[in-house]
Structures are given as structure tokens and as C-alpha cells.
C-alpha positions in Angstrom: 38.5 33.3 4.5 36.7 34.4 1.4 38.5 35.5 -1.9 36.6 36.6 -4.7 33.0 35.8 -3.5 34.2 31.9 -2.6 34.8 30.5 0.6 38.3 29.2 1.1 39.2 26.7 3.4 42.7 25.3 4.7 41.9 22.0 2.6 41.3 24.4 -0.9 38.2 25.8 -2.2 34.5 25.4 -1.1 32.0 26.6 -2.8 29.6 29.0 -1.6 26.1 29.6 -3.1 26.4 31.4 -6.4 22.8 32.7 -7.4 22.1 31.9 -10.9 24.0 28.6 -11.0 22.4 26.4 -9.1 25.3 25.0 -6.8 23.3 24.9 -3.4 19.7 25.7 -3.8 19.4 25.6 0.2 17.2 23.1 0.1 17.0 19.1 0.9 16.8 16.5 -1.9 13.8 14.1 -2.0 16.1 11.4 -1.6 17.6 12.7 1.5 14.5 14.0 3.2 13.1 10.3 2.6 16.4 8.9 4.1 16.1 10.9 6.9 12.6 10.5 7.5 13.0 7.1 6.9 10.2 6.4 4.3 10.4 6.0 0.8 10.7 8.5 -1.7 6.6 7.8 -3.1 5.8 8.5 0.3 7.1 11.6 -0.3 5.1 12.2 -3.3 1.9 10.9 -1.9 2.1 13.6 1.1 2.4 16.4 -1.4 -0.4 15.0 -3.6 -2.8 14.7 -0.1 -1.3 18.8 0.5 0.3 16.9 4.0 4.1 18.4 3.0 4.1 21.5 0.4 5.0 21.3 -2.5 9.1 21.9 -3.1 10.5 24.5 -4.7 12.7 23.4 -7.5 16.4 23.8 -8.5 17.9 24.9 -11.8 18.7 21.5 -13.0 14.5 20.5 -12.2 14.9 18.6 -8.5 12.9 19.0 -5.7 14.4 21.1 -2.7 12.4 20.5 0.2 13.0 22.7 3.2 14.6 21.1 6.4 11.5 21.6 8.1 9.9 18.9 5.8 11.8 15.9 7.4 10.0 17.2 10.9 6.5 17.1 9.1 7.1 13.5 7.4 7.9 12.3 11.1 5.4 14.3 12.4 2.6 12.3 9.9 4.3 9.0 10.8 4.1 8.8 14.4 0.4 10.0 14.0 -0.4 7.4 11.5 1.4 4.7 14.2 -1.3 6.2 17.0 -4.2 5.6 14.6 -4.6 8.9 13.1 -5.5 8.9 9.8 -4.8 11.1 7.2 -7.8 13.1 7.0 -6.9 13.5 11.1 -3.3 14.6 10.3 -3.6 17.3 8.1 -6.0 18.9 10.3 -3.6 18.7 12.9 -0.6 20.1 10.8 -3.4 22.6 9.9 -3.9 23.2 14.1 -0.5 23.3 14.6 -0.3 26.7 12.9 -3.4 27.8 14.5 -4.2 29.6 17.9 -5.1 29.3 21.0 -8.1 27.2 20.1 -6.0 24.6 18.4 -5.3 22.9 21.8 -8.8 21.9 22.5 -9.4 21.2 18.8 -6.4 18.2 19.2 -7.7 17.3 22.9 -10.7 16.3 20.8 -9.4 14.3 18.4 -7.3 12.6 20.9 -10.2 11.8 23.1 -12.1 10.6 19.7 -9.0 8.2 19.1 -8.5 7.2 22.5 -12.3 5.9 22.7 -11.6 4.5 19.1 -8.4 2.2 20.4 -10.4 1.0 23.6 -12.9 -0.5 21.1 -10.1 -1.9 18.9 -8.5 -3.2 22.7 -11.7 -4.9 23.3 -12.2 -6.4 20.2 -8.6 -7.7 20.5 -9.0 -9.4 23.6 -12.2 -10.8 23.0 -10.7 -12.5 19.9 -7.5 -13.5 21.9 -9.7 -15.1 24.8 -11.3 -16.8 22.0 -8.2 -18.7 20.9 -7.5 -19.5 24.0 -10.5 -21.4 24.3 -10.4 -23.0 20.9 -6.9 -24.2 22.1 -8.0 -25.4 25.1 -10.7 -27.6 22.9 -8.1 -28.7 20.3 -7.8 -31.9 22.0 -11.5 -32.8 22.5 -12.9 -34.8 19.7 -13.9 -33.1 16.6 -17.7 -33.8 17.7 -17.2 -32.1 21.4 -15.3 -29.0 20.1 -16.2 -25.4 19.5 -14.9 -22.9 17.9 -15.2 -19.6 19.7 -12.9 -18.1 16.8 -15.5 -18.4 14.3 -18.4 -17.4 16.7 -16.5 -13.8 17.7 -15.6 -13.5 13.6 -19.8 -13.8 12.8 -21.8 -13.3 16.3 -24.7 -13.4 13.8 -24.4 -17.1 13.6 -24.9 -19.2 16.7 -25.6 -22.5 14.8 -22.9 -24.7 15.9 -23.1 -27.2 13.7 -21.5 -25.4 10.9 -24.5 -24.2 8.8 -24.1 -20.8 7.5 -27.1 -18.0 8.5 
């Protein structure tokens, strides 16, 4: 029920937005947009320096009042980070996401530029994990009889075994 321009519930009075006084500026808080987004509040900060999340409108009282939207867009640039996009790759997707009909093969390009970039990263990954694995094999040898293929993989520019640097 409302009764002189506030809403009335069975519990007693809630207010309703009152333009001019700053009650509910319709927006979302920093803190709660971080909360929900799960990051911290800097993140939030940062994002708006780099033009990732727009800038917030502000309330009366001088806090930030995000739109609900901008908890979407905070997940949105952290599940792209956790794929290996980086920033620079995100805001041109955000920036593709509000484009056309050409934005799909503009993303199926960066993906297939990322997805070649992780099969590198695989490789280098398991050439360094086979690489333990043989220096744990060699553990037990006698310090003269080991090798260290750990050290090899981190410099392939030195091949001198004996430990003398290039």
C-alpha cells in the first residue's frame, strides 16, 4: 500500500526512493559489487582506471553506485583473465560484445590465438615435468654420474655439463 508517496508494508514503513535525498540511488555499492564479484574493492578501481567497468555514477553523500550489470562484467574479466586473456584481450572483447555481426569472428580469432598460445605453454610444461622426472630418477646416482635435465630445459643454451656457465 502506499500512503503519501511511501511504501507501507504490514511490518511498518519502507522507504521508497525519494529524489533529492539520496535514500536509494538504484545503484550497487563498491563494496557489494566486489563481494559479489568476489574480488577486492582495488580491483574495482583498477578496472575503471584500464576503462574495463565504467565509471559509477555517484550518490548524494559522494559513493560510488555501480549498476547491477557491473558485477556481470567483473566476472566476465575474471574468467577471461583465468583462460589467459589478458587485459588488453578483454577490453576488446567487452568492446566486441557490444558489436555486430562481425564480433563473432573477431573473438574466434583471439581464441584461436590463445588456444595456440596454451599448447606452447602445455609443451613447455611437460617438457619441464619430464625433466624432473628424470632428475628424480638420477637422485640416487652419485653426484659425479648425475644430470640435471632441470637446469638443461631452464638454459638449452648451455649444454656443458660440468657446470660452467656459457
Amino acid at each position: 500500500m502506499v500512503i503519501a508517496g511511501q511504501m507501507v508494508r504490514r511490518s511498518g514503513v519502507c522507504l521508497d526512493s525519494v529524489v533529492g535525498y539520496g535514500v536509494d540511488s538504484g545503484g550497487v555499492r563498491t563494496s557489494e559489487v566486489a563481494a559479489r564479484a568476489e574480488v577486492n574493492v582495488e580491483t574495482l578501481r583498477y578496472y575503471e582506471r584500464r576503462g574495463l567497468l565504467a565509471q559509477p555514477a555517484r550518490s548524494a553523500s559522494g559513493y560510488r553506485a555501480y549498476p547491477p550489470e557491473a558485477v556481470w562484467v567483473v566476472r566476465f574479466v575474471k574468467r577471461a583473465q583465468a583462460m589467459g586473456f589478458t587485459l588488453a584481450d578483454i577490453e576488446e572483447l567487452l568492446q566486441l560484445a557490444e558489436g555486430g555481426p562481425d564480433a563473432c569472428e573477431a573473438v574466434r580469432s583471439m581464441a584461436c590465438i590463445r588456444i595456440e598460445d596454451l599448447d606452447r605453454r602445455i609443451a613447455d610444461l611437460r617438457s619441464m615435468r619430464d625433466a624432473l622426472a628424470q632428475l628424480v630418477e638420477t637422485c640416487d646416482l652419485p653426484r659425479g654420474r648425475r644430470d640435471c635435465p632441470l637446469l638443461h630445459a631452464l638454459n638449452p643454451e648451455c649444454n656443458d655439463r660440468d657446470g660452467a656457465r656459457p
